[in-house]
N, C-alpha and C positions, 0 to 999 in steps of 0.2 A: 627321422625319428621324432622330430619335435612335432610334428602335425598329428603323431598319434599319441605322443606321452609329452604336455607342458612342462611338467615339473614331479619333483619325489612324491611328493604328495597325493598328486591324481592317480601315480601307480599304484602305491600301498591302497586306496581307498576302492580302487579297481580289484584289486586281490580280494582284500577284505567281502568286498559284492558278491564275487565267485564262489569267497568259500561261503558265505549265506545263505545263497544257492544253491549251495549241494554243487557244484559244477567241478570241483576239482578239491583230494585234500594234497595241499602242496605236501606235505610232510611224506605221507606213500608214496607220491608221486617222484620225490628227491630219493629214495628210497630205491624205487622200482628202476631210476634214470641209472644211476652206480650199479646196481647188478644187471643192467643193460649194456653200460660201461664193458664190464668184466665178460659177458657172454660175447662180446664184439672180442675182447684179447682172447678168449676160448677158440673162438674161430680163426684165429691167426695161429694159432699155437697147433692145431691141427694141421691147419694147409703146412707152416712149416716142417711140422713131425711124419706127415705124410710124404714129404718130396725128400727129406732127411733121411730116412728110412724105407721109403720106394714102396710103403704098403700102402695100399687103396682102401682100406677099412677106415682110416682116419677121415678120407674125405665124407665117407658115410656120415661119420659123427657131427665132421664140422654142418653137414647141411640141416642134422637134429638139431643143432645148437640155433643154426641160422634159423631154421623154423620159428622155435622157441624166441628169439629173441624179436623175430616181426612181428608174432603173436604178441608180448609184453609190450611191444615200442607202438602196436595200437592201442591198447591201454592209456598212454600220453598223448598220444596222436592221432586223435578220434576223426577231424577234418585237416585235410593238407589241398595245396594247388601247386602244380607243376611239380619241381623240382625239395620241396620246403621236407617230405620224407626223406630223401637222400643227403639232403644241407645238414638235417639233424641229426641222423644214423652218421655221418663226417664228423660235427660238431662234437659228439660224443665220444668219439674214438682218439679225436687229434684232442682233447683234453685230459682222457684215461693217458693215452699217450705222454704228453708233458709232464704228469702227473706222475708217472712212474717213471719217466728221464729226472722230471726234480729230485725225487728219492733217492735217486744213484749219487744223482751231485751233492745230494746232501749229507750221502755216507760216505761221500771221498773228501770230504769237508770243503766244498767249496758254496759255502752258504749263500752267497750273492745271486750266484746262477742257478741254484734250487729256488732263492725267494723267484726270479722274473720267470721261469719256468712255470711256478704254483701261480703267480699273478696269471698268466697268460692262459693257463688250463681254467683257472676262474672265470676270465672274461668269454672263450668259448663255451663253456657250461651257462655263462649267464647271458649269451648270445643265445644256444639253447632255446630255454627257458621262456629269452622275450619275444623268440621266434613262433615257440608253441601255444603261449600262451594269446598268439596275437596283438601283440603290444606292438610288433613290428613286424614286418612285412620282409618276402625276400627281398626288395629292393634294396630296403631299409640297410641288410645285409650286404650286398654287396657295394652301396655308398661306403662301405666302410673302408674300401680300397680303394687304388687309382689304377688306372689302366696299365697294362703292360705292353709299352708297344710291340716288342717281339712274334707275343702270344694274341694275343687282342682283346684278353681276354680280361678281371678284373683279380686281383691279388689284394691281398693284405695290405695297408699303409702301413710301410715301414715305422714312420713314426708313430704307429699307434703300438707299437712293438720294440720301441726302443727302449735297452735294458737302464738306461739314463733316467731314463724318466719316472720322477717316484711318485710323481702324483698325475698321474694319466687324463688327456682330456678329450674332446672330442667324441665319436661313439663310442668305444671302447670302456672310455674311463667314466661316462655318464651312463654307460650299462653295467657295469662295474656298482655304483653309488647304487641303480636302482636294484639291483637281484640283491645286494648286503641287506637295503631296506626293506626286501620283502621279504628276504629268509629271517629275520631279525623279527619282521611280525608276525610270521607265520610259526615259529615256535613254541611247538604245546606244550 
């Protein structure tokens, strides 16, 4: 990440170029991303109401929704390589996700575990973001774990996840710093 972003600074003024540009308004864009959000929970609510209920009609709807929702996620997603379409349609869903597990924890009052739930749906959404907008690259992403030997494959660094920690550093908490600073400038 630091070979493509030195500092807060160079991201916000990189934003700033874009929208000059015409190249993106972040605002629609944060916009379009949450009701992308929600058509991804629509298509899980089908597949389950469909195998719940043993009707075939619902899988019809969820593939409308699924349609609908590739069509909007080009919208954000105008150039991809390799796998960086599917990292973000994930990225999206496992942050909707946390996001409405925080909610629960927060109505059964357990505030601590709703705040690291909403931190952590942040930092995926702000993974997102510096994914799409090419600030960082899939690598970039998956240096943000360490390997699992089991799997071989590469997982989350626990400690970039640890509920302990209130001031997050490494990738997480430096992509964290830059998506605040650029939703923070980017408000009309």
């Amino acid at each position: 990440m630091e070979n493509k972003i030195k500092n807060i600074n160079e991201f916000v003024e990189k934003i700033d170029q874009m929208k000059k540009q015409d190249k993106m308004d972040l605002s629609s864009d944060q916009d379009l991303s949450i009701a992308i959000m929600n058509l991804i929970s629509i298509e899980e609510h089908f597949f389950f109401t469909a195998e719940k209920t043993g009707k075939n009609e619902y899988f019809d709807l969820l593939q409308e929704v699924r349609k609908m929702r590739g069509d909007l996620l080009r919208k954000i997603i105008k150039e991809y390589e390799g796998e960086v379409w599917c990292i973000s349609k994930h990225l999206l869903a496992a942050s909707m996700r946390l996001m409405e597990v925080g909610t629960k924890q927060l109505g059964m009052g357990k505030k601590e575990e709703a705040y690291d739930l909403f931190h952590k749906a942040y930092d995926l959404y702000g993974m997102f973001w510096a994914l799409n907008m090419k600030l960082i690259g899939a690598n970039d992403v998956k240096e943000a774990g360490g390997m699992d030997p089991n799997l071989g494959i590469k997982k989350i660094d626990e400690q970039a996840l640890n509920k302990n920690d209130k001031s997050p550093s490494g990738f997480t908490g430096k992509l964290r710093e830059l998506v605040r600073k650029a939703i923070d400038c980017c408000i009309e």
